[in-house]
mmCIF entry with sequence, helices, sheets and N, C-alpha, C, O atoms, coordinates in Angstrom:
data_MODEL
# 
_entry.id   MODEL 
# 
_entity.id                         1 
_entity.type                       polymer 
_entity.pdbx_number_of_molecules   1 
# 
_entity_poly.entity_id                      1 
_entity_poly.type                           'polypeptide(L)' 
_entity_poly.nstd_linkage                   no 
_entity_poly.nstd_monomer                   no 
_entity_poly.pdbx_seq_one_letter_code       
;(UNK)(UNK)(UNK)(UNK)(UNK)(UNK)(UNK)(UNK)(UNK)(UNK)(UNK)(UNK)(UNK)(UNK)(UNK)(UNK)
(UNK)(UNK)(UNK)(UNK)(UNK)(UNK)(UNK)(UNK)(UNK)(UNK)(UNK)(UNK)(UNK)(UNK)(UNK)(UNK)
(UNK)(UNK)(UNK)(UNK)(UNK)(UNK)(UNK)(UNK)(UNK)(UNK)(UNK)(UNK)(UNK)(UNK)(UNK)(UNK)
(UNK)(UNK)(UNK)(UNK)(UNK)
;
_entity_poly.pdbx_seq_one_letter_code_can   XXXXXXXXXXXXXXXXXXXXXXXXXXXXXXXXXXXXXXXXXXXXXXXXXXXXX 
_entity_poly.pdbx_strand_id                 A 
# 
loop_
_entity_poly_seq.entity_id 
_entity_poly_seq.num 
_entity_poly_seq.mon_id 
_entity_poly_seq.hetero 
1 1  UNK n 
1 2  UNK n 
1 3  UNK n 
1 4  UNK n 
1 5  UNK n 
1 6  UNK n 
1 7  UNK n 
1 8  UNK n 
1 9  UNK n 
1 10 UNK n 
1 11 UNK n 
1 12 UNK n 
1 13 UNK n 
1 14 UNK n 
1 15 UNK n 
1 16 UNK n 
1 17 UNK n 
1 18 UNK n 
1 19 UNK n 
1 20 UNK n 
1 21 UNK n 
1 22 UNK n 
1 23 UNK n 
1 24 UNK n 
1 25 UNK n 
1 26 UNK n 
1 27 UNK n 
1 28 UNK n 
1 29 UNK n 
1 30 UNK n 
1 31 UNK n 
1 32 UNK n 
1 33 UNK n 
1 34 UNK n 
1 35 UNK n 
1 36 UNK n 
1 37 UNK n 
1 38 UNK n 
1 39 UNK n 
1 40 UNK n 
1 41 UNK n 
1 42 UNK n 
1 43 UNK n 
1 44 UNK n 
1 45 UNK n 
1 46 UNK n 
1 47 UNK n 
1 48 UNK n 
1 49 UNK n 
1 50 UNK n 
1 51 UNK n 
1 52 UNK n 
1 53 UNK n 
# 
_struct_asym.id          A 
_struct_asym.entity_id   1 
# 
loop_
_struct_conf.conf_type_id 
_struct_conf.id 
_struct_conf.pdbx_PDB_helix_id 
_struct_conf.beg_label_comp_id 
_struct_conf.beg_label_asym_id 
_struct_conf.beg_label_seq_id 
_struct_conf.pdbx_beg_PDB_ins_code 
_struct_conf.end_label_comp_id 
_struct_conf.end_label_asym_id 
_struct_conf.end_label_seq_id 
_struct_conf.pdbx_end_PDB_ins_code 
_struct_conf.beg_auth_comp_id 
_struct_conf.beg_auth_asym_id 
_struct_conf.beg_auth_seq_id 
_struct_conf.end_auth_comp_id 
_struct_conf.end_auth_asym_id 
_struct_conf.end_auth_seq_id 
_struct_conf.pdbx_PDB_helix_class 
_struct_conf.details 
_struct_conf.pdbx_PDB_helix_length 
HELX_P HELX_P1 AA1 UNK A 2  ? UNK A 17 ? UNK A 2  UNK A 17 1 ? 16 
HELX_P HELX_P2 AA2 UNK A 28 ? UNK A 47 ? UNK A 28 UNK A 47 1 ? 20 
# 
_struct_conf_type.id          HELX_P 
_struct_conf_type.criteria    ? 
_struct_conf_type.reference   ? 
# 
loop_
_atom_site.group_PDB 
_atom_site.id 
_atom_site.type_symbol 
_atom_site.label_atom_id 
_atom_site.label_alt_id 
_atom_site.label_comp_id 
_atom_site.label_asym_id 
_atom_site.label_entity_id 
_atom_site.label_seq_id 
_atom_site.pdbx_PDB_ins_code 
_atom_site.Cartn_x 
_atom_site.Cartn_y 
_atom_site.Cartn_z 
_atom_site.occupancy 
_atom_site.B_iso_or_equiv 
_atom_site.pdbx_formal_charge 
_atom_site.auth_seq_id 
_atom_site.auth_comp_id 
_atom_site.auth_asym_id 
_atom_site.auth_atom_id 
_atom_site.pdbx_PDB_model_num 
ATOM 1   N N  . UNK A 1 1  ? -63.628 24.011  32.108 1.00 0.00 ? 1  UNK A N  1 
ATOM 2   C CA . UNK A 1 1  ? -64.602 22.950  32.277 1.00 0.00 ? 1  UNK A CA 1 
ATOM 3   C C  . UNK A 1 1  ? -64.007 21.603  31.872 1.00 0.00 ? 1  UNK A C  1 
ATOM 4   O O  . UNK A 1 1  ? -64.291 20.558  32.459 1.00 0.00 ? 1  UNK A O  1 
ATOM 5   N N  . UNK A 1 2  ? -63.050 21.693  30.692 1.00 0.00 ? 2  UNK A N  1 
ATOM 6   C CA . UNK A 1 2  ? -62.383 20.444  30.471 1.00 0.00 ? 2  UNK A CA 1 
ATOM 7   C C  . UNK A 1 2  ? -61.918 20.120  31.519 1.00 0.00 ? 2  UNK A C  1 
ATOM 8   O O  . UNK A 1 2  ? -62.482 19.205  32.119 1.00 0.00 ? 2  UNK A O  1 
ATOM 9   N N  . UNK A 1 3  ? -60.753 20.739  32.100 1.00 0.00 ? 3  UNK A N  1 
ATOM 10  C CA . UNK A 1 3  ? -60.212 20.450  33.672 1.00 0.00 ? 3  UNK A CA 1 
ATOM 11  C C  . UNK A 1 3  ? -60.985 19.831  34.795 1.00 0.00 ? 3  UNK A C  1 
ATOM 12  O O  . UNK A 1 3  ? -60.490 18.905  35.438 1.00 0.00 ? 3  UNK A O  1 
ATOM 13  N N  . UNK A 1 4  ? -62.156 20.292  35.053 1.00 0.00 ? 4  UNK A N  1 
ATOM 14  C CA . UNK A 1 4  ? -62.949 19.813  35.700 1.00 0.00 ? 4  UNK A CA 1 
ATOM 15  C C  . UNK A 1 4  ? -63.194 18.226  35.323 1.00 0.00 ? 4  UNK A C  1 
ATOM 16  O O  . UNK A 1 4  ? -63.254 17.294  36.125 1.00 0.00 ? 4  UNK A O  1 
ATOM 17  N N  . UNK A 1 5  ? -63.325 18.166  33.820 1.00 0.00 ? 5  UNK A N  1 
ATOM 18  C CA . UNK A 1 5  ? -64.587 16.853  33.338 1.00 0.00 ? 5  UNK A CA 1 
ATOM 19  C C  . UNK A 1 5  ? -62.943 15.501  33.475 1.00 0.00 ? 5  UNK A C  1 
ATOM 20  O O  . UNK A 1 5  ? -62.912 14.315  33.802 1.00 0.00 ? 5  UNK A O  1 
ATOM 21  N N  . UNK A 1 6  ? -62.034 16.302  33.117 1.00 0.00 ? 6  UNK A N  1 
ATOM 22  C CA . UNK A 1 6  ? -60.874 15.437  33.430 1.00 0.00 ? 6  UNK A CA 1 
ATOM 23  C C  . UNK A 1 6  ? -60.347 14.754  34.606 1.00 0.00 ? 6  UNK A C  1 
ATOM 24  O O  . UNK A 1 6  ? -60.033 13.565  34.570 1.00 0.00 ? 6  UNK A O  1 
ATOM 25  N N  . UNK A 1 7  ? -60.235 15.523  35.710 1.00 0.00 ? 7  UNK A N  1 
ATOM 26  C CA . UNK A 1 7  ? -60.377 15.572  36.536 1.00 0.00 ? 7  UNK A CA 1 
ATOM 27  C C  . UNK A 1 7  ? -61.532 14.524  37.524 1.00 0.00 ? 7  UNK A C  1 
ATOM 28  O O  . UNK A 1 7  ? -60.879 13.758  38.232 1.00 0.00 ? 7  UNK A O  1 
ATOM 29  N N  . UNK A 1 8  ? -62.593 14.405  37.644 1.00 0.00 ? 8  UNK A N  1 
ATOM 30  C CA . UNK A 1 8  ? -63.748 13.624  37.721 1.00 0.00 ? 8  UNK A CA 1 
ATOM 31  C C  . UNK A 1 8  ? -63.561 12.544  36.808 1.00 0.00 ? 8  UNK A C  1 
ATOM 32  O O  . UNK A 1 8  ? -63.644 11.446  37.359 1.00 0.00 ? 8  UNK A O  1 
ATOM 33  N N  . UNK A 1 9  ? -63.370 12.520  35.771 1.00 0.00 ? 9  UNK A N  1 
ATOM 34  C CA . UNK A 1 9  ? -63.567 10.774  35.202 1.00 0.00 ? 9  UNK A CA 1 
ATOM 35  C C  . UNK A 1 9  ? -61.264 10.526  34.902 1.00 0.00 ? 9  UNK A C  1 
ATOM 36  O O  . UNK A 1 9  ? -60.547 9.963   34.074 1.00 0.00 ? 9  UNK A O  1 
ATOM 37  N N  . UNK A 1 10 ? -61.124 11.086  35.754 1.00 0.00 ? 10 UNK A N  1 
ATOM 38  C CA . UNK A 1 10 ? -60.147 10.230  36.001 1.00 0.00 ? 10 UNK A CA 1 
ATOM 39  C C  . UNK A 1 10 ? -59.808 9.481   37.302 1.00 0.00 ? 10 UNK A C  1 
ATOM 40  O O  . UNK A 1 10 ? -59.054 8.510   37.354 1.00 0.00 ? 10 UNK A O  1 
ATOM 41  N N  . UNK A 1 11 ? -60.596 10.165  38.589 1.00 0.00 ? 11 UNK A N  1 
ATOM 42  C CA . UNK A 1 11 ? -60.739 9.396   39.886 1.00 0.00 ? 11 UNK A CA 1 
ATOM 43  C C  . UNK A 1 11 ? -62.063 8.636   39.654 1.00 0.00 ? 11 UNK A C  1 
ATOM 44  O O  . UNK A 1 11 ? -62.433 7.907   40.574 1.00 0.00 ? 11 UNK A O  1 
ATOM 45  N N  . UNK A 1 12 ? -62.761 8.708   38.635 1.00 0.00 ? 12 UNK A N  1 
ATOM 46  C CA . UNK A 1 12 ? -63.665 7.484   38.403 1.00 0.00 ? 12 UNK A CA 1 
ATOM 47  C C  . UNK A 1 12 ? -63.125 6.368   38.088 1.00 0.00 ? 12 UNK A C  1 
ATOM 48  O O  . UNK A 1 12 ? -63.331 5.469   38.903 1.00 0.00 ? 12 UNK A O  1 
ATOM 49  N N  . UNK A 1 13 ? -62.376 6.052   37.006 1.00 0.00 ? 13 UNK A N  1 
ATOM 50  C CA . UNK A 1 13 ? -61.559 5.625   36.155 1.00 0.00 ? 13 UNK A CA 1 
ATOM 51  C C  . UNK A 1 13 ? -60.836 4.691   37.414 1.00 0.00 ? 13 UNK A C  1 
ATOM 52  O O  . UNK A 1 13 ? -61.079 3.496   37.582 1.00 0.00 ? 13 UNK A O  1 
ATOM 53  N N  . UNK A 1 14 ? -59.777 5.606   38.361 1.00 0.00 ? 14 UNK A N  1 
ATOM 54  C CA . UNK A 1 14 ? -59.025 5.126   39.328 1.00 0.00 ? 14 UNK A CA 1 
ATOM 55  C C  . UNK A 1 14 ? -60.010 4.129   40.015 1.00 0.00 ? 14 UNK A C  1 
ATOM 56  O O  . UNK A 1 14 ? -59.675 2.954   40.170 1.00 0.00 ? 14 UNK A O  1 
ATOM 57  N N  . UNK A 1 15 ? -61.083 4.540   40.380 1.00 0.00 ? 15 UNK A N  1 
ATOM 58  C CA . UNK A 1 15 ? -61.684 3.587   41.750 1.00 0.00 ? 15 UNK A CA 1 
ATOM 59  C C  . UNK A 1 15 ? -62.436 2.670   41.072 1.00 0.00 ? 15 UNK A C  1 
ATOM 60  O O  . UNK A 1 15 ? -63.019 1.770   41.676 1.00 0.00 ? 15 UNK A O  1 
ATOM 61  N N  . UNK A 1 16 ? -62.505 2.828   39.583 1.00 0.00 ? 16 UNK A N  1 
ATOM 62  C CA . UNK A 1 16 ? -63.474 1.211   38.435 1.00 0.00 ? 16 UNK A CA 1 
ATOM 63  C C  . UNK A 1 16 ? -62.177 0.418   38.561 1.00 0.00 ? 16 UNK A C  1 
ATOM 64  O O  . UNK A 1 16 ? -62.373 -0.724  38.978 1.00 0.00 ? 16 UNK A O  1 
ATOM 65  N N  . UNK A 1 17 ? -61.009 0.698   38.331 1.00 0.00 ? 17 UNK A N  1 
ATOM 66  C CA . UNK A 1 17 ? -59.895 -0.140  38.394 1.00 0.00 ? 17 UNK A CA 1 
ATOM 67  C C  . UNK A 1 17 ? -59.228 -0.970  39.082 1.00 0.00 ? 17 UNK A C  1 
ATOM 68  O O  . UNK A 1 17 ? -58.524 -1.929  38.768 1.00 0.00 ? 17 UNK A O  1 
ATOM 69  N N  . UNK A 1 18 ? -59.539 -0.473  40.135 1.00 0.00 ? 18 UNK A N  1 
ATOM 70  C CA . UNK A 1 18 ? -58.617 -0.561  41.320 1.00 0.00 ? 18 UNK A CA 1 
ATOM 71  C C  . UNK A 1 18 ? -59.485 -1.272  42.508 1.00 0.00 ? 18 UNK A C  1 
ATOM 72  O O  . UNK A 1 18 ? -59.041 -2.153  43.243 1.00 0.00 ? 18 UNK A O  1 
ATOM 73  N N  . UNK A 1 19 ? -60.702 -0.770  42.555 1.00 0.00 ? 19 UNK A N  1 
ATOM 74  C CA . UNK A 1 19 ? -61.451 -1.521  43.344 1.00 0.00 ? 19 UNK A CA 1 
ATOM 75  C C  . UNK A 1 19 ? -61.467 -3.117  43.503 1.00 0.00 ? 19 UNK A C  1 
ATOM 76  O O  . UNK A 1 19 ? -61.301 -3.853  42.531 1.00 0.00 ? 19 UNK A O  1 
ATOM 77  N N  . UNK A 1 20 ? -61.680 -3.594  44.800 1.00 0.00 ? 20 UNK A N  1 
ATOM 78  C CA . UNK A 1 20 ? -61.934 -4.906  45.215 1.00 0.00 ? 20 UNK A CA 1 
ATOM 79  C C  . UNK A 1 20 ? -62.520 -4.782  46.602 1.00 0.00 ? 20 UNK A C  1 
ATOM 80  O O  . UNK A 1 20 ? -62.374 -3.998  47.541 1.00 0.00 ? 20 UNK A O  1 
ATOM 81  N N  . UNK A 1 21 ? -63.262 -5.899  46.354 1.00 0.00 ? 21 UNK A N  1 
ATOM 82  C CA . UNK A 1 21 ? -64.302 -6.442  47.103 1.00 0.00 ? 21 UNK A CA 1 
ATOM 83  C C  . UNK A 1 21 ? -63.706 -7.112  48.910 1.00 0.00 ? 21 UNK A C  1 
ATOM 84  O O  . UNK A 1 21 ? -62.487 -7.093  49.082 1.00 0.00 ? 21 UNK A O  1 
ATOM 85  N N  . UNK A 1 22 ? -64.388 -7.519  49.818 1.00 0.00 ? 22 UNK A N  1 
ATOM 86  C CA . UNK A 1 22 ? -63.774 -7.790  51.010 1.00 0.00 ? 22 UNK A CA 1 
ATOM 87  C C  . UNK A 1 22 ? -63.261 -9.002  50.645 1.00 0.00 ? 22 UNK A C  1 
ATOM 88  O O  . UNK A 1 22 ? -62.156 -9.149  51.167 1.00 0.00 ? 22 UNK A O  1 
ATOM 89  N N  . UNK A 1 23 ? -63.637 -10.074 49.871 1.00 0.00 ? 23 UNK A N  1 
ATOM 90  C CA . UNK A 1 23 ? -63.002 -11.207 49.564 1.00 0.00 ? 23 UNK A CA 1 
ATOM 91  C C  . UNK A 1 23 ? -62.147 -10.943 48.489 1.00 0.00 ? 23 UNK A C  1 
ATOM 92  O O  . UNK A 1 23 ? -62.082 -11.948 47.781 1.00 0.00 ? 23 UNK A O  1 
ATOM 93  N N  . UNK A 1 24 ? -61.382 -9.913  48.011 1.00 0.00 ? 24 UNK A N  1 
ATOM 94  C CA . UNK A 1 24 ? -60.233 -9.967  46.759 1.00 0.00 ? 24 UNK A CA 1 
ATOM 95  C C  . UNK A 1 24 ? -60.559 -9.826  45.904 1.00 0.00 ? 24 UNK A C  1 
ATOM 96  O O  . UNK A 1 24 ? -59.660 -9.352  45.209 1.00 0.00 ? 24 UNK A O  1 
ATOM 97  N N  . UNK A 1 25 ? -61.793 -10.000 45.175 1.00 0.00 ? 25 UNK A N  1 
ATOM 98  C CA . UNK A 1 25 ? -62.286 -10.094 43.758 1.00 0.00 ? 25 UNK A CA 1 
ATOM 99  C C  . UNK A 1 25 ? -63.012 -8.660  43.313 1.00 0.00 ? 25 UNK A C  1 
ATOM 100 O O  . UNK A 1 25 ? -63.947 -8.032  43.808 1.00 0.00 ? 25 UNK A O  1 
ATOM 101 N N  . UNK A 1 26 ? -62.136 -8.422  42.121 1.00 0.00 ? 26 UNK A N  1 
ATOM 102 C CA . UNK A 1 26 ? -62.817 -7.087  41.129 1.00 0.00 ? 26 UNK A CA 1 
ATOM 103 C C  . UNK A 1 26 ? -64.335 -7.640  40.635 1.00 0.00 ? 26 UNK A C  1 
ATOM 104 O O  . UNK A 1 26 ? -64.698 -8.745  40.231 1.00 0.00 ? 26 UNK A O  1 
ATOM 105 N N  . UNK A 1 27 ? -65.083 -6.326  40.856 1.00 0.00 ? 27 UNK A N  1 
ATOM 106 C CA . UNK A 1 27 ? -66.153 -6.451  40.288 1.00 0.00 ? 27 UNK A CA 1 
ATOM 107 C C  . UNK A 1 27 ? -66.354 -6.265  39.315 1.00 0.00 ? 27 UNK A C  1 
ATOM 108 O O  . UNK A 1 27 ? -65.927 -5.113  39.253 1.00 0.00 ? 27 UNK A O  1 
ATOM 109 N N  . UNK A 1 28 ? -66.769 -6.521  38.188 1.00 0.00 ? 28 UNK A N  1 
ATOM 110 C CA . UNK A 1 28 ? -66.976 -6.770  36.730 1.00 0.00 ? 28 UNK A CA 1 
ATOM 111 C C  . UNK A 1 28 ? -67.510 -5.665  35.980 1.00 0.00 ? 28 UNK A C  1 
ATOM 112 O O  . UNK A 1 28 ? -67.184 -5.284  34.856 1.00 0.00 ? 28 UNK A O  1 
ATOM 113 N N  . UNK A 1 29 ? -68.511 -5.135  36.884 1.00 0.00 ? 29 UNK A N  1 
ATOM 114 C CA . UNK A 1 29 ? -69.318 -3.487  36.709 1.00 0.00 ? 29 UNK A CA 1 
ATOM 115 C C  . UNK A 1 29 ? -68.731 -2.229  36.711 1.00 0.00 ? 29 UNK A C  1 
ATOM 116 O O  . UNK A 1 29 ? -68.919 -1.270  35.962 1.00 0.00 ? 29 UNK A O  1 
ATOM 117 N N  . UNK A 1 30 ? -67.782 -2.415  37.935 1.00 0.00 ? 30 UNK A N  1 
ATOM 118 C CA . UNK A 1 30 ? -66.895 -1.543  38.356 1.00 0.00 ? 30 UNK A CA 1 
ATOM 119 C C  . UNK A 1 30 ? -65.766 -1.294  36.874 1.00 0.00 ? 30 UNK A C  1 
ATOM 120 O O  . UNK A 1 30 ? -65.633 -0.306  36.153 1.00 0.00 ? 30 UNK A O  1 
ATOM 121 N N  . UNK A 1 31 ? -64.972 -2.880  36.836 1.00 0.00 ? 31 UNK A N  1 
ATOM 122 C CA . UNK A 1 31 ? -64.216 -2.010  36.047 1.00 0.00 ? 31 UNK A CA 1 
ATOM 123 C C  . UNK A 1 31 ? -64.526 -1.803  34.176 1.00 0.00 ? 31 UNK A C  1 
ATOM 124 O O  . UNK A 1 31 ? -63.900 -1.108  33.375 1.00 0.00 ? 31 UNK A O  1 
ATOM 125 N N  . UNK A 1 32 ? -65.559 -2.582  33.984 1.00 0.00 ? 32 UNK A N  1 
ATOM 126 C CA . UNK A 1 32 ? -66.236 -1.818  33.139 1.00 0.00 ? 32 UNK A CA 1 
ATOM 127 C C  . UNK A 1 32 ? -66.692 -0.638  32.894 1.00 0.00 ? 32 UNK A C  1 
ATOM 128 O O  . UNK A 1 32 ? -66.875 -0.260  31.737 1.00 0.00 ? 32 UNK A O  1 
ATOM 129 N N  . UNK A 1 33 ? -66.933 0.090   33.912 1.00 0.00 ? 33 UNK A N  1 
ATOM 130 C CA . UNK A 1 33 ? -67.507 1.532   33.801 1.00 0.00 ? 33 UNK A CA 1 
ATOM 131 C C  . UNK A 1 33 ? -66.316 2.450   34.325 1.00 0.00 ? 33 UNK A C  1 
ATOM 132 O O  . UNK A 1 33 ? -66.453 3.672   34.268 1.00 0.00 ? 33 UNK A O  1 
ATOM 133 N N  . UNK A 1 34 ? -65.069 1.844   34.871 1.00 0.00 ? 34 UNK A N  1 
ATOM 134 C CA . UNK A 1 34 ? -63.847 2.310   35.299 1.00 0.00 ? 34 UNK A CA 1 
ATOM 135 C C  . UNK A 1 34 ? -62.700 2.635   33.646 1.00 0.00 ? 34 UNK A C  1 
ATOM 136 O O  . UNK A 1 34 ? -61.965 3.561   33.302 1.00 0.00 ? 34 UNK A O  1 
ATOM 137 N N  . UNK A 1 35 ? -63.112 1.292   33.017 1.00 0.00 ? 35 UNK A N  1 
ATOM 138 C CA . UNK A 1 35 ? -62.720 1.491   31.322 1.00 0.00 ? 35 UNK A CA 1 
ATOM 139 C C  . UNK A 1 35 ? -63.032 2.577   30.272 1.00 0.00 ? 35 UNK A C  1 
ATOM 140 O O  . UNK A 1 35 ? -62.341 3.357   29.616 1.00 0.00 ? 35 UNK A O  1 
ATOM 141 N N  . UNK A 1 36 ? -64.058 2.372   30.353 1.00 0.00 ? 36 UNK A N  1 
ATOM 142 C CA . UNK A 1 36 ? -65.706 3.612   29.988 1.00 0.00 ? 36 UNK A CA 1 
ATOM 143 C C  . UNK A 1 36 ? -64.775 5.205   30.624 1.00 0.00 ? 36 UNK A C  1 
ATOM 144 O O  . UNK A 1 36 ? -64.441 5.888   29.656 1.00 0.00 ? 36 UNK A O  1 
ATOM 145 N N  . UNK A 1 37 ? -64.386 5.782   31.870 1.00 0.00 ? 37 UNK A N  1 
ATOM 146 C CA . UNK A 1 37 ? -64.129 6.223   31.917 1.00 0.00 ? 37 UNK A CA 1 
ATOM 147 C C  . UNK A 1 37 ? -63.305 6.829   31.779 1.00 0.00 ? 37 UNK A C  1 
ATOM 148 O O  . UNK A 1 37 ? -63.381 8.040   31.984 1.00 0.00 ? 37 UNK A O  1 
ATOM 149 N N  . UNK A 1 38 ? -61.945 6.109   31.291 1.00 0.00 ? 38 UNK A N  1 
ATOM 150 C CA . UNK A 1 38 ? -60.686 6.206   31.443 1.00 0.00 ? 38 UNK A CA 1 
ATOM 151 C C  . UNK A 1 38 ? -60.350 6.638   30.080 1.00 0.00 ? 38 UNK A C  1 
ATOM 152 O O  . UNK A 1 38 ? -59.558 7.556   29.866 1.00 0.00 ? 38 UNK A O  1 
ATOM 153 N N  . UNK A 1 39 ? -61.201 5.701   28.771 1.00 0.00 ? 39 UNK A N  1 
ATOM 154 C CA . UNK A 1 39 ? -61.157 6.422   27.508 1.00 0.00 ? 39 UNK A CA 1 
ATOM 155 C C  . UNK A 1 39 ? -61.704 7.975   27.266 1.00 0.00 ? 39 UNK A C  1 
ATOM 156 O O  . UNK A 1 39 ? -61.295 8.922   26.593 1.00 0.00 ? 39 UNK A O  1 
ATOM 157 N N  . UNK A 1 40 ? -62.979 7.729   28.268 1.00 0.00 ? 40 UNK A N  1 
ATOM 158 C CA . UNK A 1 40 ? -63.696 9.220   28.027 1.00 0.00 ? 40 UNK A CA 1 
ATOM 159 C C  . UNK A 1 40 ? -62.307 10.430  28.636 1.00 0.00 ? 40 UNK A C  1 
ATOM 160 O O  . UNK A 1 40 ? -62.100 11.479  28.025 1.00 0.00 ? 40 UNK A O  1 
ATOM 161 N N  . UNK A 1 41 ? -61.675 10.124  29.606 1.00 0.00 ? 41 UNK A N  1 
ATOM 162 C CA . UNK A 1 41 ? -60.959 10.948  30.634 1.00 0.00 ? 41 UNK A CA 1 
ATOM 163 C C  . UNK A 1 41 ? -59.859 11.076  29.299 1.00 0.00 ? 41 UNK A C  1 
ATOM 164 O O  . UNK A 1 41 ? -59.933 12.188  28.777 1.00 0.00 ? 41 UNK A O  1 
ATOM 165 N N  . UNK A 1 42 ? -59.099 10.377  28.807 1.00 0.00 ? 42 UNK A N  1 
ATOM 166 C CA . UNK A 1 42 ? -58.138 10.607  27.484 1.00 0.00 ? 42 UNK A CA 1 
ATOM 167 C C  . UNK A 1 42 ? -58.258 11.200  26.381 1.00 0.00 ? 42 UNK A C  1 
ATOM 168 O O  . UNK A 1 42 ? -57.428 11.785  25.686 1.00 0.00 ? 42 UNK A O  1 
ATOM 169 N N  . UNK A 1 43 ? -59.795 10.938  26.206 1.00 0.00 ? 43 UNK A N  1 
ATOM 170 C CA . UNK A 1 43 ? -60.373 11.630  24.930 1.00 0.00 ? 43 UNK A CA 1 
ATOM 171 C C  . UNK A 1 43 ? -60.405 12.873  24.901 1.00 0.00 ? 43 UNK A C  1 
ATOM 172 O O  . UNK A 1 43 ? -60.103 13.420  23.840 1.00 0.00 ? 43 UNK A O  1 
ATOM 173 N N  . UNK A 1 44 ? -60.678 13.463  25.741 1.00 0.00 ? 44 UNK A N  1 
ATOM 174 C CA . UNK A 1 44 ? -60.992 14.653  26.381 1.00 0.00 ? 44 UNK A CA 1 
ATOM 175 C C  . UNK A 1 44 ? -59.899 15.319  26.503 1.00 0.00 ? 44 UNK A C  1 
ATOM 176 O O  . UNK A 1 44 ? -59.860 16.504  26.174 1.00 0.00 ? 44 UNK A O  1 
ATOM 177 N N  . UNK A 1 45 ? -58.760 14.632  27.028 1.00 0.00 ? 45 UNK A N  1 
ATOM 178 C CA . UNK A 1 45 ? -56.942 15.412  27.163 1.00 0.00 ? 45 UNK A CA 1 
ATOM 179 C C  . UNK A 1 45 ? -56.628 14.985  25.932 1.00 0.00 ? 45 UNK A C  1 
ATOM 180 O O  . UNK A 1 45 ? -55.449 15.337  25.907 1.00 0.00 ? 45 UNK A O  1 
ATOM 181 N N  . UNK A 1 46 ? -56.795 14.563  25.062 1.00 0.00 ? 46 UNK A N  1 
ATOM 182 C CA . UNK A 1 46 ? -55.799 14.159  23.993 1.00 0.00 ? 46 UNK A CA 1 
ATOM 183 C C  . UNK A 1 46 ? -56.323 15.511  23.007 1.00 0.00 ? 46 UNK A C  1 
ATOM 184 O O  . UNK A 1 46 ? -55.722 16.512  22.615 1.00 0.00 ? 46 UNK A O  1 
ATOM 185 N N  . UNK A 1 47 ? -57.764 15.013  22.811 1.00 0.00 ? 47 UNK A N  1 
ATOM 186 C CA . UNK A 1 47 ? -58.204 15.799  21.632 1.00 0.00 ? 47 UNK A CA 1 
ATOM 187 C C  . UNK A 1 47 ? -58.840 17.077  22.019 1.00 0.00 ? 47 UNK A C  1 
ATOM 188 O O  . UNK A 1 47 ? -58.810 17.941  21.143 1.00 0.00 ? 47 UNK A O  1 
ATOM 189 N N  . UNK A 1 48 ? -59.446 17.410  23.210 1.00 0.00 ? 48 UNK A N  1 
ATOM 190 C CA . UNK A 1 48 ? -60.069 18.772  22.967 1.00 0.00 ? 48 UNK A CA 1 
ATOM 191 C C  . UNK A 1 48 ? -58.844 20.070  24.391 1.00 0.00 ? 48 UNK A C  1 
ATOM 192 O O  . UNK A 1 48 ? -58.937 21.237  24.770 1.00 0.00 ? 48 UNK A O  1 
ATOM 193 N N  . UNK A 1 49 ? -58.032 19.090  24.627 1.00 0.00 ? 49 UNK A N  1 
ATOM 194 C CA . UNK A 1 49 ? -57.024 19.704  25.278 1.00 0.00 ? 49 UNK A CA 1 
ATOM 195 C C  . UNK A 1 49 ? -55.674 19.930  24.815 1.00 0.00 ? 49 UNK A C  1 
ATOM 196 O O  . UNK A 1 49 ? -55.220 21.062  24.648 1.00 0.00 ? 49 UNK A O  1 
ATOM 197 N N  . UNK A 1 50 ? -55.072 18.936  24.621 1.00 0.00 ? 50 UNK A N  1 
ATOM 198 C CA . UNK A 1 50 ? -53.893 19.085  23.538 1.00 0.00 ? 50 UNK A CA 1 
ATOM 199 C C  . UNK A 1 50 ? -54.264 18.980  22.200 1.00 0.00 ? 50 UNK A C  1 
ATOM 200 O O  . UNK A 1 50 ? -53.305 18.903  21.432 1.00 0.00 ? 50 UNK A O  1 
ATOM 201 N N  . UNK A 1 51 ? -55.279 18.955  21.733 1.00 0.00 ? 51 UNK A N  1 
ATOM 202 C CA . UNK A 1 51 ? -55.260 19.812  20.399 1.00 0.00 ? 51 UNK A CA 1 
ATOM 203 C C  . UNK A 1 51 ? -55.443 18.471  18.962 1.00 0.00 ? 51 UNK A C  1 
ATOM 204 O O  . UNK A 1 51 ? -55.733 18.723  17.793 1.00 0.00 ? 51 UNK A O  1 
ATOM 205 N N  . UNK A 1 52 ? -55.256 17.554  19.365 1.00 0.00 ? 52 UNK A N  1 
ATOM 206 C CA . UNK A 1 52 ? -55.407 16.152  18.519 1.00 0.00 ? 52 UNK A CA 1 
ATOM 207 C C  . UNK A 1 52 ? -54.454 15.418  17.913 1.00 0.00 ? 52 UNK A C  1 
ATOM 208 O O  . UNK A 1 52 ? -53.428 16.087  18.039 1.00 0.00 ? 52 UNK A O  1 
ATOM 209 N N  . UNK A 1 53 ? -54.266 14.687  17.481 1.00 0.00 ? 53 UNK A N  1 
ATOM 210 C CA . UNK A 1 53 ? -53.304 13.861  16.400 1.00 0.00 ? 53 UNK A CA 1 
ATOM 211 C C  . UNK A 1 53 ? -53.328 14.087  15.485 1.00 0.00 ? 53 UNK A C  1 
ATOM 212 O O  . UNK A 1 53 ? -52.620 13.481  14.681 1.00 0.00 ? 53 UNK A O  1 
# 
């Protein structure tokens, strides 16, 4: 299930980041909740997958 939850908020993560608009400009929402994800997506591999620091 970790695999899974990793998996999913790391192509979240990808498309909060990466996204832009037809005129060039990142949306503000996007990569806010693209951030949001990207810690959750690490947290998740760092500590309940490899085992912690």
């Amino acid at each position: 299930m970790d695999f899974l939850f990793i998996i999913v908020t790391a192509l979240i993560a990808w498309h909060g980041l990466t996204f832009k608009d037809n005129e060039g400009k990142k949306d503000f929402v996007k990569l806010l909740f693209g951030a949001i994800a990207l810690l959750f997506c690490l947290r998740v591999l760092f500590f309940d997958i490899l085992g912690g620091f």
